[in-house]
C-alpha positions as CSV (number, residue, x, y, z in Angstrom):
1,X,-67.6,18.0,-3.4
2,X,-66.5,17.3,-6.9
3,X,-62.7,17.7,-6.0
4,X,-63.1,15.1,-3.4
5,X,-63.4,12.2,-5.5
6,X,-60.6,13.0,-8.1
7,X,-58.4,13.6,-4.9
8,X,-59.3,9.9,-3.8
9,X,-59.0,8.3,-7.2
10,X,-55.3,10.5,-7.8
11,X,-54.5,9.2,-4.3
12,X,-55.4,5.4,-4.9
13,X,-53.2,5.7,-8.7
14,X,-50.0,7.3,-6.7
15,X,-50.4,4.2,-4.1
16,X,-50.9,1.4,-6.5
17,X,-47.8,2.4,-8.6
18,X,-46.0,2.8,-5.6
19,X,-46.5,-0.6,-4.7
20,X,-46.3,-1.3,-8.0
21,X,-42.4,-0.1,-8.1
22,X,-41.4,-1.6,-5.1
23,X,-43.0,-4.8,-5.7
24,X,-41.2,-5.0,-9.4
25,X,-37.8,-4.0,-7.5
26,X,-38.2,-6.6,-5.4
27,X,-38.5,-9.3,-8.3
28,X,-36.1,-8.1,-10.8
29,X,-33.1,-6.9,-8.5
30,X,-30.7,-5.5,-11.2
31,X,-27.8,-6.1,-8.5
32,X,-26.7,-9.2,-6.4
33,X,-24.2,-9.7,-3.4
34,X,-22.3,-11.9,-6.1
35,X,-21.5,-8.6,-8.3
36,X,-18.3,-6.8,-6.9
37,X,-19.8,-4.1,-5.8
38,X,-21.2,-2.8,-1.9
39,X,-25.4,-2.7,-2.4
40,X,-26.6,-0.3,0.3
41,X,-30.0,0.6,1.9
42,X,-31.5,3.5,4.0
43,X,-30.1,1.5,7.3
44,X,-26.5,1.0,6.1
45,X,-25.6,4.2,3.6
46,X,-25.1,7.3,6.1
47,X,-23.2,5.0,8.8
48,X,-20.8,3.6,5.2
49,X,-20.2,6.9,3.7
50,X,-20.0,9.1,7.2
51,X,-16.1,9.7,8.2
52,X,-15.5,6.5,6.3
53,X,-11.6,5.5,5.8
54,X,-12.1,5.2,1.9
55,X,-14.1,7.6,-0.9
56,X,-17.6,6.4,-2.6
57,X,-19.0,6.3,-5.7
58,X,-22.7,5.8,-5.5
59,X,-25.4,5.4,-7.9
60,X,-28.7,5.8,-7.3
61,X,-31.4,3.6,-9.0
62,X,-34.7,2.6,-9.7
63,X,-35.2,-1.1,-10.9
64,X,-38.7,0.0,-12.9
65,X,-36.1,2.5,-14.7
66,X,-35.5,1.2,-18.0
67,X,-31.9,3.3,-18.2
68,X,-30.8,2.3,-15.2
69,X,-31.5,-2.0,-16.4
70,X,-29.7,-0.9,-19.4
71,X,-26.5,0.5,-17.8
72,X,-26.6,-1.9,-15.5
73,X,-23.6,-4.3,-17.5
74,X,-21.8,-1.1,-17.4
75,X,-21.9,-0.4,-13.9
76,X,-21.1,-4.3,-13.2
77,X,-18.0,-3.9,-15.2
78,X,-16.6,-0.9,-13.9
79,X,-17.0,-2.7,-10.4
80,X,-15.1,-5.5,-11.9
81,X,-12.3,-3.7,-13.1
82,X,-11.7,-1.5,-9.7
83,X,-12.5,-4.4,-7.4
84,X,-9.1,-4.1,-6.2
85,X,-9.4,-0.2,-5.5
86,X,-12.0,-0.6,-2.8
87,X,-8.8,0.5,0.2
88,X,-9.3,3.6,-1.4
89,X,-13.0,4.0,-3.0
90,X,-15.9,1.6,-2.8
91,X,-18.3,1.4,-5.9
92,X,-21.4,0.8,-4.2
93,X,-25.6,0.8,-5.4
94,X,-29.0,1.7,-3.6
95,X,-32.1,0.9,-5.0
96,X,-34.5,3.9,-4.5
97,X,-37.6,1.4,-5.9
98,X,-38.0,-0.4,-2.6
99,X,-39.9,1.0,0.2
100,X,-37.2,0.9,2.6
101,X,-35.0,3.2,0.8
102,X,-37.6,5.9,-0.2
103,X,-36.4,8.2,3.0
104,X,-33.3,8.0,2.3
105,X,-33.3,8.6,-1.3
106,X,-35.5,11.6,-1.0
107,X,-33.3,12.9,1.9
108,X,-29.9,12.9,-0.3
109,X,-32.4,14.9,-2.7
110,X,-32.9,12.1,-5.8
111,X,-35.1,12.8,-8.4
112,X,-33.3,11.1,-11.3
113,X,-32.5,8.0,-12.0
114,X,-29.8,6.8,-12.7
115,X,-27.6,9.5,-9.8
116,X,-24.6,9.5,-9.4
117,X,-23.1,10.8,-6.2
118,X,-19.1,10.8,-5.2
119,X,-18.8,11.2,-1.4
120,X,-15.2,11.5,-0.1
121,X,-13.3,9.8,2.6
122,X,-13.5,11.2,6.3
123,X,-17.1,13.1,5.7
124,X,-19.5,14.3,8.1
125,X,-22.9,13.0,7.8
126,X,-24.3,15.8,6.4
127,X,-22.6,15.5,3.6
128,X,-25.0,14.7,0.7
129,X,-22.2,14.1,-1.9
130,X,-20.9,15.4,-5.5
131,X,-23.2,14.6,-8.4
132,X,-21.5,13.7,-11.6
133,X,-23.2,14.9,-14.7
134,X,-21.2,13.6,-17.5
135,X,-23.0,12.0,-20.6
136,X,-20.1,9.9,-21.5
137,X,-20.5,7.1,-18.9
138,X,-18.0,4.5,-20.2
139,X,-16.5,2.2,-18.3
140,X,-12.9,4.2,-18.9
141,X,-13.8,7.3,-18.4
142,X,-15.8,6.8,-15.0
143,X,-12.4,4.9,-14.3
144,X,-11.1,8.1,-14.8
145,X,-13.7,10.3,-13.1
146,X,-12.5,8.0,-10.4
147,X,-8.9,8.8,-10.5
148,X,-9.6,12.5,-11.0
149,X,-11.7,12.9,-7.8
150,X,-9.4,11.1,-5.7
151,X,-6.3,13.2,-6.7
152,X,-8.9,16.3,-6.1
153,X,-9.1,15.4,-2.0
154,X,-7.5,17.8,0.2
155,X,-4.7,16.1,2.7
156,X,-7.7,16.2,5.0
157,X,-9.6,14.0,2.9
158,X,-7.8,11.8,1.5
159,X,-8.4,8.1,1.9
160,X,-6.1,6.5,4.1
161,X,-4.7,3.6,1.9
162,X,-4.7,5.6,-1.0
163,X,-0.8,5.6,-2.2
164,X,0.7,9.6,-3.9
165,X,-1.0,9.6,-7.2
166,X,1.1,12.6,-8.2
167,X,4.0,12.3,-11.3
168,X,7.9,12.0,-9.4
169,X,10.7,14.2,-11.0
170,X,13.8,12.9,-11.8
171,X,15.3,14.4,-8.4
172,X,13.5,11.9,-6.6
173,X,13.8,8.6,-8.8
174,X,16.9,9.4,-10.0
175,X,18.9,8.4,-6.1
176,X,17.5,5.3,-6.0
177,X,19.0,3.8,-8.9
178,X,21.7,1.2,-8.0
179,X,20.5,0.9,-4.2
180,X,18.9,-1.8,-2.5
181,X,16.0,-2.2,-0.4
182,X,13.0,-4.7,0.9
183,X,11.1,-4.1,-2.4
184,X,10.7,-3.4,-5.6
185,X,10.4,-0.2,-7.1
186,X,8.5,0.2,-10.7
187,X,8.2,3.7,-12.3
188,X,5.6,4.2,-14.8
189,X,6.7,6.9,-17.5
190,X,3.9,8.6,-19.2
191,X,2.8,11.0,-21.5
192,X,0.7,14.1,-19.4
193,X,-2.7,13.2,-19.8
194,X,-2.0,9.4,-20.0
195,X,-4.1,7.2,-16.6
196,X,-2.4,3.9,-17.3
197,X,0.3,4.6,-14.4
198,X,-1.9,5.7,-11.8
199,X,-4.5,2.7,-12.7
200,X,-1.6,0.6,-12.1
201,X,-0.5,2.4,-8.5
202,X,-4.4,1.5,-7.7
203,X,-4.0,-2.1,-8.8
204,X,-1.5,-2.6,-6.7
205,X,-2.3,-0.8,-3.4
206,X,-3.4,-3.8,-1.9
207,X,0.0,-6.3,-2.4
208,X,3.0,-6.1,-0.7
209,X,6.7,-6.2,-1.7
210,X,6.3,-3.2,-4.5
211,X,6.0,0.1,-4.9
212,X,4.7,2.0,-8.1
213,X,5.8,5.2,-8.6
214,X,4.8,7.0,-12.2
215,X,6.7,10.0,-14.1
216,X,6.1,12.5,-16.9
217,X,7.9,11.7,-20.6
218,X,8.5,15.5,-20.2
219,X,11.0,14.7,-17.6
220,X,13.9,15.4,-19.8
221,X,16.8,14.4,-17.4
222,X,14.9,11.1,-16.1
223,X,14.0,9.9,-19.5
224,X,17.6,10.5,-21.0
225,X,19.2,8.8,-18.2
226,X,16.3,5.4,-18.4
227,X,16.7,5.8,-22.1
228,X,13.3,5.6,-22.7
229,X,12.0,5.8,-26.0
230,X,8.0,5.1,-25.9
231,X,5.4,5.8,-23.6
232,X,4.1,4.3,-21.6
233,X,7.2,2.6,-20.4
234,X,7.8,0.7,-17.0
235,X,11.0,0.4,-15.5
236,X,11.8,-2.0,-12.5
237,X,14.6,-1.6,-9.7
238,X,15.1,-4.4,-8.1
239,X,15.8,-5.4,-4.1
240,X,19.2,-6.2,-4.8
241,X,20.1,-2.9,-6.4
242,X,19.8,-3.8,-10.4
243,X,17.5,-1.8,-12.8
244,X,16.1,-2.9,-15.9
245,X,13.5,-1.7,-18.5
246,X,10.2,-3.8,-18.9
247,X,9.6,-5.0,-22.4
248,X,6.2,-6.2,-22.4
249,X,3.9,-7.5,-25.5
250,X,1.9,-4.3,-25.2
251,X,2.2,-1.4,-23.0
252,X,-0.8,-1.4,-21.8
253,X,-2.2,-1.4,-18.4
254,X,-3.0,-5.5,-18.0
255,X,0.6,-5.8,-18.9
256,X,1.9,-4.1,-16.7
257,X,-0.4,-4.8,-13.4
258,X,0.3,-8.8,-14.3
259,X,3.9,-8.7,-14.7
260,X,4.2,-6.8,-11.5
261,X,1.9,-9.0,-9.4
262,X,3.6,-11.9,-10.4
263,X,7.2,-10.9,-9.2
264,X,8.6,-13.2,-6.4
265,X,7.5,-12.0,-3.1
266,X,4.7,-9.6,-4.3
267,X,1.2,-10.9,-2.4
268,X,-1.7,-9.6,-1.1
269,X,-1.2,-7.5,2.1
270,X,-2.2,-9.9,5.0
271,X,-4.2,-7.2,7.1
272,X,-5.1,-3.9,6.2
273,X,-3.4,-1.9,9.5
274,X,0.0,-3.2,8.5
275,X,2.7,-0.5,7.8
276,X,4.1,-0.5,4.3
277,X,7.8,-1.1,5.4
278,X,6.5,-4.0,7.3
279,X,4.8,-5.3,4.5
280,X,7.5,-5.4,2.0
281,X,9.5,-7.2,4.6
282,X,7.3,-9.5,5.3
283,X,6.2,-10.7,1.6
284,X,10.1,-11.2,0.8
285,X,11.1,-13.1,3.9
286,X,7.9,-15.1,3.7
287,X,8.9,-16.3,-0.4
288,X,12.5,-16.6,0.5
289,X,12.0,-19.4,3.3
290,X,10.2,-21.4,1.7
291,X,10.8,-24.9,2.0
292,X,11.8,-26.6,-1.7
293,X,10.6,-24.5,-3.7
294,X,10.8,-26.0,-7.4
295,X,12.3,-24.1,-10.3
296,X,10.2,-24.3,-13.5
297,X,9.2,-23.3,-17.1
298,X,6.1,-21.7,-16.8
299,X,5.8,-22.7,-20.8
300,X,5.4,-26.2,-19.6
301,X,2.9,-28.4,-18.3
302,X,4.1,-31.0,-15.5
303,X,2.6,-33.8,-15.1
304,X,3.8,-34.1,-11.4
305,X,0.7,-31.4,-11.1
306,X,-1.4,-33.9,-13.2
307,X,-0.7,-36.5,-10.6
308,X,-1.2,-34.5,-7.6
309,X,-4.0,-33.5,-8.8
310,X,-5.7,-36.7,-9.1
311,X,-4.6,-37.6,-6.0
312,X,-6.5,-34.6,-3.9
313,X,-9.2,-35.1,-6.0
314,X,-9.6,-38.9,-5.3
315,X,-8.1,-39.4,-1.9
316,X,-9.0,-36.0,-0.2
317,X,-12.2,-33.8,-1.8
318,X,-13.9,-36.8,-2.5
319,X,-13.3,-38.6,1.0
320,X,-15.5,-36.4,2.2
321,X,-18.6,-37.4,1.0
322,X,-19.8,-40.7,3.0
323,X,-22.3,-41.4,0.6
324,X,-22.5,-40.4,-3.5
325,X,-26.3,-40.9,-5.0
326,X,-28.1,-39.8,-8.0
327,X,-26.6,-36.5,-9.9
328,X,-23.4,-36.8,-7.9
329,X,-23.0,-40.3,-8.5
330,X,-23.5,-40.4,-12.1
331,X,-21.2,-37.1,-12.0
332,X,-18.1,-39.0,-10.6
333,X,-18.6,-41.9,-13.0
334,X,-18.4,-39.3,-15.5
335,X,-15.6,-37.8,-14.5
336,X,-13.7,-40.7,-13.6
337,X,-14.0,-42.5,-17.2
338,X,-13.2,-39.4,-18.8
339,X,-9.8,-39.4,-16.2
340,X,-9.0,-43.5,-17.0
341,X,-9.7,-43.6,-20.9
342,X,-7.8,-39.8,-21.8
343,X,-5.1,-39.0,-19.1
344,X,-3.1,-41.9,-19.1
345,X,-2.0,-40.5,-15.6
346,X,-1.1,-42.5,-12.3
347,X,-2.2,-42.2,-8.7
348,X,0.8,-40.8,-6.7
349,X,1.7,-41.3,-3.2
350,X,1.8,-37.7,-2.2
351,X,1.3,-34.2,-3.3
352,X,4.2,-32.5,-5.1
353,X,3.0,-29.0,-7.0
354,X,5.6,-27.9,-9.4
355,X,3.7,-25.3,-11.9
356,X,0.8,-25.1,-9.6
357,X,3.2,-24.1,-6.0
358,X,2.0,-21.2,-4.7
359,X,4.2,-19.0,-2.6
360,X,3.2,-20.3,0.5
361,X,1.0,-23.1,1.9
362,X,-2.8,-22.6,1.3
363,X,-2.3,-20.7,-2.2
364,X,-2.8,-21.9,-5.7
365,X,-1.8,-26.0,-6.0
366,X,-5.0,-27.7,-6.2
367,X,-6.8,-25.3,-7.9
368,X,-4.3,-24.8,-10.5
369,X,-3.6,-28.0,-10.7
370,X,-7.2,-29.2,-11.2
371,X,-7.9,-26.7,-14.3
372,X,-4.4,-28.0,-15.8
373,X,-5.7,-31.2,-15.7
374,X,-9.1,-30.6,-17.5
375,X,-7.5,-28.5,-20.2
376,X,-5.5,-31.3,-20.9
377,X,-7.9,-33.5,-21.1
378,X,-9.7,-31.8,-23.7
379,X,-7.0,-30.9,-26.0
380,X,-6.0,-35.0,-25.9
381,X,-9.7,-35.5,-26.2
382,X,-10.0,-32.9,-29.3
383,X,-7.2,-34.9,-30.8
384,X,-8.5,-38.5,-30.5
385,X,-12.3,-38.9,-30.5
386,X,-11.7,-42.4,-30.1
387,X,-10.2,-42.8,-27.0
388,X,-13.9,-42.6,-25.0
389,X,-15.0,-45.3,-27.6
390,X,-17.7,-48.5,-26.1
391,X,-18.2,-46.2,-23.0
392,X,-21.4,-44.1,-22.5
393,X,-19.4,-41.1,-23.4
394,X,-18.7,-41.9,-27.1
395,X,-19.9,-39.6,-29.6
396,X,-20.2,-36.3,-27.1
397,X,-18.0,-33.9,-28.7
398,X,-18.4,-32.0,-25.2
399,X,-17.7,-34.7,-23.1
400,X,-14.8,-33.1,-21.1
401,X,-16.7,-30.3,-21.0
402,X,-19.8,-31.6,-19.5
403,X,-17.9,-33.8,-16.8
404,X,-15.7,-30.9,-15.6
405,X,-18.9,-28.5,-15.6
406,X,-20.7,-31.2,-13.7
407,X,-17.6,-31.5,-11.4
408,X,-17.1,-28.3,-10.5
409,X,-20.7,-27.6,-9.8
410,X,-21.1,-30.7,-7.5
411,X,-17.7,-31.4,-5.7
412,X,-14.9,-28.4,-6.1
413,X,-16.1,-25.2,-3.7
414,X,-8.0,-16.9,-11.6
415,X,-7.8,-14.9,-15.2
416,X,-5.8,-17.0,-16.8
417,X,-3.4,-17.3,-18.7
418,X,-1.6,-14.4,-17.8
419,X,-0.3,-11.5,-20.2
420,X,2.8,-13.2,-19.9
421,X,2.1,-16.4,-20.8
422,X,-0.1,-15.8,-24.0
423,X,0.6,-12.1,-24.8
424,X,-1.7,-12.2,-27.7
425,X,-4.6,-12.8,-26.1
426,X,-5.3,-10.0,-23.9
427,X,-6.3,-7.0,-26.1
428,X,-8.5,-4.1,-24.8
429,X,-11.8,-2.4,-26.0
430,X,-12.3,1.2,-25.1
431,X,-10.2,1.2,-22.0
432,X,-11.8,-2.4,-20.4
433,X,-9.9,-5.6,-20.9
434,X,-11.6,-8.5,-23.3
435,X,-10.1,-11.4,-24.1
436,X,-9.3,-12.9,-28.0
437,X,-11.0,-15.8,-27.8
438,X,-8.9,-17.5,-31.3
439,X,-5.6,-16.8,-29.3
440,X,-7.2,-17.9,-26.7
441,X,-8.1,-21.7,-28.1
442,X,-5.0,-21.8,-30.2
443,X,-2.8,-21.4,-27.2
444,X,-4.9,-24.0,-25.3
445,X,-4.3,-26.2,-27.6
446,X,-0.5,-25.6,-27.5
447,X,0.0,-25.7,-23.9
448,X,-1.9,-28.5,-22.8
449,X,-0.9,-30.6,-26.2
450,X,1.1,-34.1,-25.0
451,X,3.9,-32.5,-26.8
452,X,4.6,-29.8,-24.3
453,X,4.0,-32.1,-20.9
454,X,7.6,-32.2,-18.9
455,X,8.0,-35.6,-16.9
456,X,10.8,-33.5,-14.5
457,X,9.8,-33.9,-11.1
458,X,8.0,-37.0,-11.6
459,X,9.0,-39.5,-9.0
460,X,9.0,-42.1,-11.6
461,X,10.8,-42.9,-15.0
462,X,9.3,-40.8,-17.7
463,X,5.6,-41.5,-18.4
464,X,4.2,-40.4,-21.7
465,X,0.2,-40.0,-22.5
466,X,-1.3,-42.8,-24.9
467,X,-0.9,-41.6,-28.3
468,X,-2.2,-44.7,-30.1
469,X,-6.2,-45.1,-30.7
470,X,-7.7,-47.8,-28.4
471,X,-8.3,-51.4,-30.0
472,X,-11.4,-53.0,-30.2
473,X,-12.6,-54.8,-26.8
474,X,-11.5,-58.4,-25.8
475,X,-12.1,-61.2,-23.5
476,X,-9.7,-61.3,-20.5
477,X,-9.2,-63.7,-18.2
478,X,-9.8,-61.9,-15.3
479,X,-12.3,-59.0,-14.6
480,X,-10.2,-56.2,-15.8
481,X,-8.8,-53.3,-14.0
482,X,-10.0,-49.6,-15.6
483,X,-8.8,-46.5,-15.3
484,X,-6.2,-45.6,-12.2
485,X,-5.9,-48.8,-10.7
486,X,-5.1,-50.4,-14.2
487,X,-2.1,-48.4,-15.1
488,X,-0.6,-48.5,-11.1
489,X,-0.7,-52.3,-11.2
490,X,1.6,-52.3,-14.5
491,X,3.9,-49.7,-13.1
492,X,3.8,-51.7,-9.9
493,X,2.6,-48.8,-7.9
494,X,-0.1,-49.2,-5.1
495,X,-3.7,-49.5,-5.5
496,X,-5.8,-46.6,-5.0
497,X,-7.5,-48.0,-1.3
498,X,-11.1,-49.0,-1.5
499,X,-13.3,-46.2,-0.8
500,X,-15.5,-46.2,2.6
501,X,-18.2,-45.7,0.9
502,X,-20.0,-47.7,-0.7
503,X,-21.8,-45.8,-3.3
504,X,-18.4,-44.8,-4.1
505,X,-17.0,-48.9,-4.6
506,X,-20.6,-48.9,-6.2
507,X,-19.5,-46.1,-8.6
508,X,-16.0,-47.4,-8.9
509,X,-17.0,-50.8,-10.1
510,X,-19.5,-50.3,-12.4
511,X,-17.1,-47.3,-14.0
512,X,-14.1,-50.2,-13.9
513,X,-16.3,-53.0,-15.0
514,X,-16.5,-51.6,-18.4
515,X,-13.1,-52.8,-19.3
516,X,-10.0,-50.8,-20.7
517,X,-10.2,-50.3,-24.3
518,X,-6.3,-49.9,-24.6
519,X,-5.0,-52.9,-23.8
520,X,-6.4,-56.6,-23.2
521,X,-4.7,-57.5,-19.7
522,X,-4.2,-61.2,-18.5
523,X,-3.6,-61.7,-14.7
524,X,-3.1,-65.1,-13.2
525,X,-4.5,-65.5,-9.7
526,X,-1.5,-66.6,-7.8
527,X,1.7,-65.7,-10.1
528,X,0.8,-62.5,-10.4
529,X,1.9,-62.0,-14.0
530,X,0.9,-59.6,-16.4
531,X,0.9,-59.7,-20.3
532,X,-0.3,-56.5,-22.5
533,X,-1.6,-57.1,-25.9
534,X,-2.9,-54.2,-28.0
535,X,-3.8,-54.0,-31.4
536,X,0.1,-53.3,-32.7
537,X,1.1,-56.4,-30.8
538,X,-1.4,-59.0,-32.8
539,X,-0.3,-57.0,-36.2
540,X,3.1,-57.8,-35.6
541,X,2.0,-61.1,-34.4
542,X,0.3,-61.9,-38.0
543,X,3.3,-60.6,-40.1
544,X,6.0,-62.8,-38.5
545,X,3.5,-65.5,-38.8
546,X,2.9,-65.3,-42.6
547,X,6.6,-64.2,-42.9
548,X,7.3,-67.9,-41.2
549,X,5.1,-69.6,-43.1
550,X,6.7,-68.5,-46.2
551,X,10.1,-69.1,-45.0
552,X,9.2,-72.7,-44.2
553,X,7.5,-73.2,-47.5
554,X,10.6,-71.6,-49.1
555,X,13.1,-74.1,-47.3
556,X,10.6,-76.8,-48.1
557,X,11.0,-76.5,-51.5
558,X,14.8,-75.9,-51.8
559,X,15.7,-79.1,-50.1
560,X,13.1,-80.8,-51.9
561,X,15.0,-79.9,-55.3
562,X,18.3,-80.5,-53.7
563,X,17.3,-84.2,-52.4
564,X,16.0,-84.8,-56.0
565,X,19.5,-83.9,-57.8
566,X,21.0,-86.0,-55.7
567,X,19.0,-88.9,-56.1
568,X,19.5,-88.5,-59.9
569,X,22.9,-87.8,-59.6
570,X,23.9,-91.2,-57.5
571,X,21.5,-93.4,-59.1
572,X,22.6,-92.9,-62.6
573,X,23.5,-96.2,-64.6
574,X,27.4,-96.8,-65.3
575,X,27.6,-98.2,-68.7
């Protein structure tokens, strides 16, 4: 009789921190569906890792477990880095602290946390998976772990998209120098024990128009006749039969998966069933009939982008809202004083994406072309303070910042820039990519400075940013014209239509009705002319008006001395 109490109180402890796990797991999820990563419960894991198509890499967790919160970053970043890898293996999470997946987890025998598990492609479901025990569990060397189980698979096995991870000899990549083909071809040369070449065959499994093949630096005959020198090296062979080394900022993986993605006709594969042949084929044909496509300096910023993209941002994303109130009204007011008082941009007519083309409809141009515009708007901004001055914006150092945040969160539903835009600031930290934030600013400040906009493609005459600070408000005849509107009725452009809603006229109105502090403008009501005074105009005014008073006052004088001498001169008495 005495056991049976202690065998009630032991059983009530064990259920109240059960409950007591499951109930935490269930308020402090360490995983979300917005991570990159597959989360997985006792309903979904056996039918996801049972003759799957792809390989798995599980971890098993506890969200009571204090390692597993603390590795937690580690495993979000590793899924970030190999989100492209998921044709071939999945990086995927269950969470053995919730009711629902205690089965499960104590059928795949866990008793650890955090597991680790590996299951390859094509499995039966009795397969309970490869535990990894390493204590290095950095985000490069799991990469690693990945790449090393992969390569492990039997031909059986193997995942189906996964693309030959094995080094090519010179007999094979030696042929195809000088010949053409649908694609192109890049060979990664590498020391032995070196992963940057097949972590850039895995980047790239899922685009089309390229193929990555990688090679030893022990290859004697290949890397005499490539006349390579350092490794890792990349060489390219082009469709039309030419071959050329890469020389890249740094030979480093980044550089080389960005440089490759971003070669003409090299996309993301459409469907995943589609034959590799047909593949390449298609991404060329698709980039090569496209219709005007618009040669540019990627080292510039055009402001036919600029334009375009206030125009989809006025006339198309924002036409959809029939009604703006509140938050979203005073968000657009924000946003367009900040656009009036610092672009110095005009409405177009139409859309026309230089920089920001993508290569084919539906791909990049508004979303590039939006970003362009708010990084120019705070480097002009970060230059001239002044130019928000008398509106309910002046004095926020973050005022760009705070409408474009506010933007983006309310209206608008890639990493950038690119190694081979701004080399320097990429850099790497134990295998995972960071950025250099000081490279980072200093080249933001470079590119989207007023020196480096390009008017080409403009359907105008060249139009150049303000670059003198606003004068002090006037008087006007007329209720002045802000922000858009203003500068398209000097340019004689058209009017940007009145909106159908009328919070929106509301909005525009009171954002207009503060006036332009860069110019005082006159407008007649029937005449239609137009006079610009700013504050350079009523300096010059005041010098040629003393500079006239004192030429009068000179020529006063003079013939005032004159008419004298010759009053004395025919007046004198003849003796």
């Amino acid at each position: 009789m005495a056991g049976g109490p202690r065998l009630s109180h032991v059983a009530v402890l064990v259920c109240f921190l059960t409950r007591c796990g499951a109930g935490s797991a269930e308020t402090a999820r360490l995983y979300t569906e917005d991570d990159p990563l597959v989360i997985l419960t006792s309903g979904s894991l056996k039918p996801s890792v049972s003759n799957s198509s792809s390989a798995w890499l599980l971890q098993f967790y506890s969200s009571w477990c204090g390692h597993c919160a603390q590795f937690s970053s580690t495993w979000k970043a590793l899924a970030h880095d190999v989100k492209d890898w998921d044709a071939v293996i999945h990086i995927a999470v269950v969470d053995c602290a919730q009711n629902e997946n205690l089965d499960v987890c104590r059928e795949y025998g866990i008793h650890f946390y955090p597991t680790f598990r590996y299951f390859g492609a094509h499995g039966p479901p009795t397969n309970l998976g490869t535990t990894y025990r390493g204590a290095d569990r950095g985000v490069q060397t799991l990469r690693e772990l990945m790449i090393n189980l992969i390569q492990n698979h039997t031909r059986l096995r193997n995942p189906d998209h996964c693309p030959p991870l094995e080094p090519y000899n010179s007999t094979d990549l030696l042929p195809l120098l000088g010949q053409k083909s649908d694609h192109y071809t890049a060979i990664i040369i590498e020391q032995p024990d070196s992963y940057v070449g097949r972590e850039v065959i895995l980047d790239l499994v899922k685009f089309t128009g390229i193929v990555v093949r990688r090679a030893l630096s022990t290859d004697l005959p290949l890397v005499d006749r490539l006349k390579i020198t350092a490794f890792p090296s990349a060489y390219l062979l082009h469709p039309n039969g030419t071959h050329t080394q890469l020389h890249l900022y740094n030979q480093l993986r980044i550089f080389f998966t960005s440089f490759l993605r971003g070669l003409p006709g090299v996309q993301l594969r459409q469907t995943a069933d589609r034959s590799t042949a047909a593949g390449h084929t298609g991404a060329l044909s698709e980039h090569h009939t496209m219709d005007a496509w618009r040669e540019f300096d990627s080292s510039k910023v055009y402001m036919a982008d600029l334009d375009s993209a206030l125009h989809y941002l006025l006339r198309v994303e924002l036409a959809t809202h029939s009604t703006l109130g509140g938050e979203e009204l005073k968000t657009f007011k924000n946003v367009v004083t900040v656009i009036a008082k610092i672009s110095g941009l005009f409405l177009g007519a139409e859309l026309r994406w230089v920089a920001c083309q993508g290569s084919r409809p539906g791909l990049r141009g508004y979303p590039c072309s939006l970003w362009t515009l708010f990084h120019m708007l705070t480097v002009h901004y970060d230059a001239n303070p002044q130019l928000l001055a008398g509106t309910a914006l002046e004095g926020n150092p973050a005022a760009v910042l705070h409408a474009m945040r506010g933007y983006i969160g309310t209206f608008f539903g890639f990493p950038w820039p690119s190694p081979a835009l701004c080399p320097t600031c990429h850099q790497e930290m134990e295998g995972v990519h960071t950025w250099n934030q000081e490279q980072v600013l200093a080249f933001l400040r470079r590119h989207y400075s007023a020196a480096n906009l390009s008017p080409r493609y403009l359907p105008e005459p060249q139009r150049l940013p303000p670059t003198t600070p606003p004068p002090a408000p006037a008087q006007t005849l007329q209720k002045p014209q802000g922000g858009v509107q203003a500068l398209q009725q000097r340019q004689g452009q058209p009017q940007l239509p009145t909106p159908r809603s009328p919070a929106v006229a509301v909005a525009l109105a009171e954002v207009e009705g503060g006036g332009t502090q860069g110019a005082i403008q006159l407008h007649s009501g029937s005449g239609g002319w137009i006079l610009g005074f700013t504050s350079v105009d009523m300096s010059l005014c005041l010098v040629l008006y003393v500079c006239s008073c004192l030429m009068l006052m000179l020529l006063f004088f003079f013939f005032k001395i004159r008419s004298r001498r010759w009053k004395l001169r025919h007046n004198r008495l003849h003796v």
